[in-house]
C-alpha positions as CSV (number, residue, x, y, z in Angstrom):
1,X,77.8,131.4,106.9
2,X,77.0,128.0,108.4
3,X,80.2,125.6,109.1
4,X,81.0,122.9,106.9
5,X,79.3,119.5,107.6
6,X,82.2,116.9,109.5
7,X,83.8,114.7,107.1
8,X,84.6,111.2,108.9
9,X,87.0,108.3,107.4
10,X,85.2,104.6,108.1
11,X,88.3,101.7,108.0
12,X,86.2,98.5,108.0
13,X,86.4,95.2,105.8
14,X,83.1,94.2,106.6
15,X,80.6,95.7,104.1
16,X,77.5,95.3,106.2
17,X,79.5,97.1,108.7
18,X,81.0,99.7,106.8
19,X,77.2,100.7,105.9
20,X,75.9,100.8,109.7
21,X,78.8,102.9,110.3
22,X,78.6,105.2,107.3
23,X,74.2,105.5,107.4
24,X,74.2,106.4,111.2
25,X,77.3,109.3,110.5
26,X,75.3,110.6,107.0
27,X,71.2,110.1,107.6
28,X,71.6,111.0,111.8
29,X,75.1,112.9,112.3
30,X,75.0,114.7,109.1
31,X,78.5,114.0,108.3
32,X,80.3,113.4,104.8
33,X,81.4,109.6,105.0
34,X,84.2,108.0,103.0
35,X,85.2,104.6,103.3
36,X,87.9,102.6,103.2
37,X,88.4,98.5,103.1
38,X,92.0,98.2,103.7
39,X,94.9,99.9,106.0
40,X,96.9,101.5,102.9
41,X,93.3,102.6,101.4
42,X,93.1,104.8,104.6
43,X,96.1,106.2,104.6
44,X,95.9,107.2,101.2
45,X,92.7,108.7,101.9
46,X,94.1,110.5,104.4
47,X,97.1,111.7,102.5
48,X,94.8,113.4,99.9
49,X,92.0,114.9,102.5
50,X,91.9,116.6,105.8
51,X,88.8,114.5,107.6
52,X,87.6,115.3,111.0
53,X,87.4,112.0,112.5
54,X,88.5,107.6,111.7
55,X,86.0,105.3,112.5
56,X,88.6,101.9,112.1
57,X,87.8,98.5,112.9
58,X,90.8,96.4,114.7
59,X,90.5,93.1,112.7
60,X,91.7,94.1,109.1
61,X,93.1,92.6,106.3
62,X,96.7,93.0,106.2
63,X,97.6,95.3,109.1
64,X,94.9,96.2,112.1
65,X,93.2,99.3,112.8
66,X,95.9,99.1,115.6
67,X,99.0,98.5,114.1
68,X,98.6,102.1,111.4
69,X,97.9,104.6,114.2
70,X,101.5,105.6,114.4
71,X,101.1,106.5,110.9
72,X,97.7,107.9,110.6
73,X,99.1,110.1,113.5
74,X,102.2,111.5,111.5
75,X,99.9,112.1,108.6
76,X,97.2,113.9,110.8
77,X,98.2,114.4,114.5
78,X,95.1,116.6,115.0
79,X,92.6,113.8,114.0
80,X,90.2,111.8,116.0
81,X,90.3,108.1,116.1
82,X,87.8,106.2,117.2
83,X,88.0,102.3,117.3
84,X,85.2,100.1,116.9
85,X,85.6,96.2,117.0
86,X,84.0,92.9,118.3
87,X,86.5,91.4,119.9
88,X,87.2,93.3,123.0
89,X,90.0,92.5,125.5
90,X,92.4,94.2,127.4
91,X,95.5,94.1,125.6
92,X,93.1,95.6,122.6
93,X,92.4,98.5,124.7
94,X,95.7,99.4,126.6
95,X,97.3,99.4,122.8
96,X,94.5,101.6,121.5
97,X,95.3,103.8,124.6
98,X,98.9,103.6,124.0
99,X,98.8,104.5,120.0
100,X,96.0,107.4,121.2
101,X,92.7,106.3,119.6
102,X,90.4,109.1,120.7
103,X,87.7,106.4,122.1
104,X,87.1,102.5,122.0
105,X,83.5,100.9,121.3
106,X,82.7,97.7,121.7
107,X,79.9,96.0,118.9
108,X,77.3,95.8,119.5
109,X,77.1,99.9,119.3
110,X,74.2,101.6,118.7
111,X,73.3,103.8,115.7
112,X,72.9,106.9,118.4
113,X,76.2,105.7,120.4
114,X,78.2,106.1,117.2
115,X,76.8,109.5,116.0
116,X,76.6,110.9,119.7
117,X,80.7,110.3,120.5
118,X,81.8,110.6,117.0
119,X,80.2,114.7,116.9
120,X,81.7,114.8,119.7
121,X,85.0,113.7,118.5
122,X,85.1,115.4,115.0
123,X,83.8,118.9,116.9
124,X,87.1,118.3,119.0
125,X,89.7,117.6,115.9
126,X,88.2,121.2,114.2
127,X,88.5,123.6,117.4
128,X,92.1,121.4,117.7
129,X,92.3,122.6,114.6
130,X,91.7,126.3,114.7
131,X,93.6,126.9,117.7
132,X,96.8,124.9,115.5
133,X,96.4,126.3,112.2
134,X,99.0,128.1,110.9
135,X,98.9,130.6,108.2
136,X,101.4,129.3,105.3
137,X,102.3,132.1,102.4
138,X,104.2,130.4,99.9
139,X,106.4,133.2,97.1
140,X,107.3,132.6,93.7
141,X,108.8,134.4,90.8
142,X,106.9,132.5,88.1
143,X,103.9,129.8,87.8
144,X,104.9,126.3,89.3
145,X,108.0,127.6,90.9
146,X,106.0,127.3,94.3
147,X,104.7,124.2,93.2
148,X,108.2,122.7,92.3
149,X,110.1,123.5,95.0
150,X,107.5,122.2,97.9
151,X,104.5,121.4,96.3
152,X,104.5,118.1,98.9
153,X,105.4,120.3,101.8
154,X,102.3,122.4,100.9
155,X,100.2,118.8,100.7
156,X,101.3,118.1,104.1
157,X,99.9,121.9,105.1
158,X,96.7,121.4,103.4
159,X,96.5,117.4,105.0
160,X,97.1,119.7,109.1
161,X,94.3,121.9,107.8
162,X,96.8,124.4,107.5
163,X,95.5,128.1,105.3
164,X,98.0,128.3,102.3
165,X,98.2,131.4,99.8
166,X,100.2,131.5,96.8
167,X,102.0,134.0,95.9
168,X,103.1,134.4,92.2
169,X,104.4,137.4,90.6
170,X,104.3,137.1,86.9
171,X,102.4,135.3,84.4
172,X,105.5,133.5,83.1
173,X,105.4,135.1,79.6
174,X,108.9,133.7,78.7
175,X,107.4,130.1,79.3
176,X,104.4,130.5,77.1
177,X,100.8,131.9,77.1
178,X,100.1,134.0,80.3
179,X,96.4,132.9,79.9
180,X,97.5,129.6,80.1
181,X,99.6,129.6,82.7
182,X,97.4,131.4,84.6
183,X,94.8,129.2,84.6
184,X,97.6,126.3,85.5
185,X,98.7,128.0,88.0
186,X,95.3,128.1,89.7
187,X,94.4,124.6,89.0
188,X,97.3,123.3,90.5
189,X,96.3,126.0,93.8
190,X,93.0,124.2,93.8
191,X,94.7,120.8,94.4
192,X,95.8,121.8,97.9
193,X,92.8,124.0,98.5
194,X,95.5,127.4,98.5
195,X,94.0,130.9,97.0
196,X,96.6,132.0,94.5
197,X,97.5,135.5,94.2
198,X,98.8,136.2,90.7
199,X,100.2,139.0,89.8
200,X,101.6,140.3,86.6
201,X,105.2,141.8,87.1
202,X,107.5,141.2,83.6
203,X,109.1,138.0,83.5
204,X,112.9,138.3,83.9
205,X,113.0,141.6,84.8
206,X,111.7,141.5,88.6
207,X,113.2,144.2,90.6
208,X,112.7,144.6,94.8
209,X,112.8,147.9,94.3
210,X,110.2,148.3,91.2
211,X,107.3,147.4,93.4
212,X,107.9,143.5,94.1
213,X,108.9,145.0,97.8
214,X,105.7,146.2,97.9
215,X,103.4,144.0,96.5
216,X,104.9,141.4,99.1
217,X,104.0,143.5,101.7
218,X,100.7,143.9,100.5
219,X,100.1,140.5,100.6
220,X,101.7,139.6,104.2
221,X,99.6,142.5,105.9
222,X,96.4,140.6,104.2
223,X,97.7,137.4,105.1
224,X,99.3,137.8,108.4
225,X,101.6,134.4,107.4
226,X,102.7,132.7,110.4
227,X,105.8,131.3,108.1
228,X,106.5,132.0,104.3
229,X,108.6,129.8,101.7
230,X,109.9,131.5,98.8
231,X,112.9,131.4,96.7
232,X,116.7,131.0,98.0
233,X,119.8,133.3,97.7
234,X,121.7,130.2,95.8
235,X,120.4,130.7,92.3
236,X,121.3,130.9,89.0
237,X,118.0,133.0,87.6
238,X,117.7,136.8,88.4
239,X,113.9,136.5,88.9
240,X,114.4,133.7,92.0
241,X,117.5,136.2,93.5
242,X,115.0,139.2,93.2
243,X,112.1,137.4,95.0
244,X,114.5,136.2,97.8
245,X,115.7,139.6,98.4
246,X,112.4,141.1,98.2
247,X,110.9,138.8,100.7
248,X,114.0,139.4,103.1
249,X,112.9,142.9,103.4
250,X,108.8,142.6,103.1
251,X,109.3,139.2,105.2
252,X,110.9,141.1,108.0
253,X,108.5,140.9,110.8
254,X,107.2,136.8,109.7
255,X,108.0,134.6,112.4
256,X,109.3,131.6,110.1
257,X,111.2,132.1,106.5
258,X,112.1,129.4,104.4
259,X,113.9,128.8,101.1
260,X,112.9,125.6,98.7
261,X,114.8,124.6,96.0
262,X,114.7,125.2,92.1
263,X,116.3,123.6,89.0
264,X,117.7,126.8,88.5
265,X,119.6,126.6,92.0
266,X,123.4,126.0,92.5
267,X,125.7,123.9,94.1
268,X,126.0,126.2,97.1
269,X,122.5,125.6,97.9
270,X,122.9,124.0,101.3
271,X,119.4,122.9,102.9
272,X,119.1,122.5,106.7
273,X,115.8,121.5,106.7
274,X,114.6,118.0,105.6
275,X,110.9,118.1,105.6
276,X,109.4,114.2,105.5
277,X,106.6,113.9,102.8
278,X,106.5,110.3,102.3
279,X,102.8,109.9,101.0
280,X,102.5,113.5,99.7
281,X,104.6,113.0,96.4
282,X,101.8,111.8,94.7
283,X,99.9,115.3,95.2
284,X,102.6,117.5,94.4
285,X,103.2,115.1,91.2
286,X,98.9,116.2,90.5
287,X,99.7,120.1,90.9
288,X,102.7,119.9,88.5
289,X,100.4,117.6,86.1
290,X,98.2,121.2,86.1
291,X,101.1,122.9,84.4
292,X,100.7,121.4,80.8
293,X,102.4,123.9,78.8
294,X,105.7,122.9,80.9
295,X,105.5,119.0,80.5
296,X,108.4,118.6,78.3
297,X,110.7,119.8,80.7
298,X,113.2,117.7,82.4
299,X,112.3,118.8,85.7
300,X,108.6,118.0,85.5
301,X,109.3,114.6,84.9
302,X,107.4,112.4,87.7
303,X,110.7,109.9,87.9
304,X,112.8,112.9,88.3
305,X,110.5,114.5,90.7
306,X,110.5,111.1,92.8
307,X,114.5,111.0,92.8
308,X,114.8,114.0,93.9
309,X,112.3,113.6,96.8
310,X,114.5,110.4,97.5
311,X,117.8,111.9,96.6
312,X,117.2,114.4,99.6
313,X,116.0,111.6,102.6
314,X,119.5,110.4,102.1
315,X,119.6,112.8,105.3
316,X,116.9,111.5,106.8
317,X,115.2,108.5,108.3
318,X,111.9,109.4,105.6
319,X,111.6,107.7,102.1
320,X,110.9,111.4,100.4
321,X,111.8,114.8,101.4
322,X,111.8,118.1,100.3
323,X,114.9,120.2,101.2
324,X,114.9,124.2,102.8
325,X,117.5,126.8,103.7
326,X,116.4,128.5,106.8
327,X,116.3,132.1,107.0
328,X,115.2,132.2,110.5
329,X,112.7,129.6,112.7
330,X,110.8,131.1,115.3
331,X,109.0,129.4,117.9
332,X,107.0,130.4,120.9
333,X,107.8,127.3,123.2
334,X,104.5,127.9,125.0
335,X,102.2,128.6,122.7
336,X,103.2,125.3,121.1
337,X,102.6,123.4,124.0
338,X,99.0,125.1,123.8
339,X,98.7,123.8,120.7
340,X,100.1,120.1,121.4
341,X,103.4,120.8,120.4
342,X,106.0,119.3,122.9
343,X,108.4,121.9,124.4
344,X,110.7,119.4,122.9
345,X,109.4,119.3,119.7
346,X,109.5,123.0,119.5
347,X,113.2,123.2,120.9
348,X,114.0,121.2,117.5
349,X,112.7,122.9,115.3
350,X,113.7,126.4,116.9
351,X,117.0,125.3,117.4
352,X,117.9,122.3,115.1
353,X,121.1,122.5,113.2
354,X,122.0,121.3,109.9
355,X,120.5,117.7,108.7
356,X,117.1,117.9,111.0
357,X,114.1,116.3,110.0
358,X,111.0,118.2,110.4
359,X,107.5,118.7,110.3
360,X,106.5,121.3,108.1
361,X,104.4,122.4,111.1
């Protein structure tokens, strides 16, 4: 099966410009081309989509080209950048080197020039990419319990290029039509691009010992999940306490476990995790949209979803979060170096204690 063309992200004001840039990368590089006029269009863009390369200008209305490659970074640190401007000088390039854009062209660039560094470029972000991806398995008693608890966290997977599954184990018959929320539950999947495994164990009645255990472990030898997120201990509904304990055991040998939070959780829930999804509240607010048969409830509610997200960076220095228990955090220190993770980076999320920020990754 033949590869996926390269999608590239063009940040440039000018129109005539913008269509030089996005003819050369469709008609001669054979690239998918989206563009994008302004800073924050960008970064929105890049908050819904994994691309493969940025073409930006410098000069930009509002902030430059320059100014959001800190953020285009945090969103994406495996993307390509290159920068393409007119007004070349040395200050220009040393803070292009310094906020690491991938290349620096100076107009008047060539049709050939552009497509010939920008393959280049976008071949490097994808075998980046395959040698970072992780494999994320994500467990849930009933539909849009995944979807609740880290349906951001599971944006920001999707945005790293990241393999999800879903993992739900009934249809959710005390919350209405299993038909229907079925099919919810696999277009709010499709949002983040994550194959949904639904299975049809009775609702209420889940049991770790009536084949959930099993089932699980079907799943994570198919899988081969490099962490999991599923349901914590702290919890009020029998269905969430007989998933976590089910996972414990089936989870056993997954490097990374995980425990998001429900509306059914208590007050001992006590999250040591504080993943930053500002920009990725928006998504998860689209995958809860997809469960229409629940939209009366409280929970579902896109102000309360927001306060919540906003409730929880109290512990943080991000404007949303989403909150986790950790069961356990492995990390091989140098295989994430391999894959551009500092050894520091790695030492805080293996060894962070209570209140750490951190990227899902």
């Amino acid at each position: 099966m033949s590869e996926e063309p390269f999608r590239a992200l063009v940040l440039e004001d000018d129109r005539d410009a913008a269509e030089f840039n996005r003819i050369a990368l469709e008609r001669y590089g054979g690239m998918v081309v989206d563009v994008a006029g302004t800073a924050d269009e960008a970064l929105a863009a890049l908050r819904s989509r994994s691309y493969d390369l940025l073409v930006s200008d410098i000069a930009l209305p509002g902030r430059s080209g320059l100014q959001i490659l800190p953020e285009v970074r945090a969103i994406d640190p495996a993307l390509s950048v290159m920068i393409i401007t007119a007004y070349p000088t040395f200050s220009h390039a040393v803070e292009a080197l310094r906020e690491s854009a991938d290349e620096f062209l100076v107009k008047p660039v060539t049709a050939s020039q552009v497509v010939e560094r920008a393959t280049e470029l976008a071949q490097r972000t994808r075998d980046g990419r395959r040698a970072s991806r992780q494999r994320v398995l994500a467990v849930g008693a009933h539909p849009d319990d995944v979807e609740i608890g880290i349906g951001a966290t599971l944006a920001v997977h999707a945005a790293a290029g990241d393999e999800l599954v879903i993992l739900t184990l009934s249809g959710g018959a005390v919350g209405g039509n299993t038909d229907s929320r079925r099919s919810e539950a696999a277009q709010a999947a499709a949002v983040v691009g994550a194959r949904l495994v639904h299975l049809n164990f009775p609702d209420t009645m889940l049991d770790p010992a009536s084949g959930v255990i099993t089932a699980i472990e079907e799943t994570i030898a198919e899988t081969h999940p490099d962490r999991i997120y599923t349901h914590g201990v702290h919890d009020r509904h029998q269905d969430h306490r007989a998933v976590h304990q089910a996972v414990q055991i089936a989870a056993r040998q997954v490097p990374s476990l995980w425990c998001f939070q429900s509306p059914s959780s208590t007050v001992d829930f006590a999250p040591n995790r504080f993943v930053a999804v500002d920009g990725f509240v928006d998504i998860k607010l689209r995958m809860l949209a997809a469960f229409a048969s629940q939209s009366h409830r409280e929970y579902m509610q896109p102000d309360v979803v927001r306060a919540t997200a906003r409730y929880w960076a109290r512990f943080s220095p991000a404007h949303e979060v989403e909150p986790l228990e950790t069961v356990r955090a492995t990390e091989n220190l140098t295989e994430a170096s391999v894959r551009g993770v500092t050894p520091q980076a790695a030492r805080t999320e293996a060894g962070a204690g209570h209140g750490d920020l951190v990227d899902p990754r």
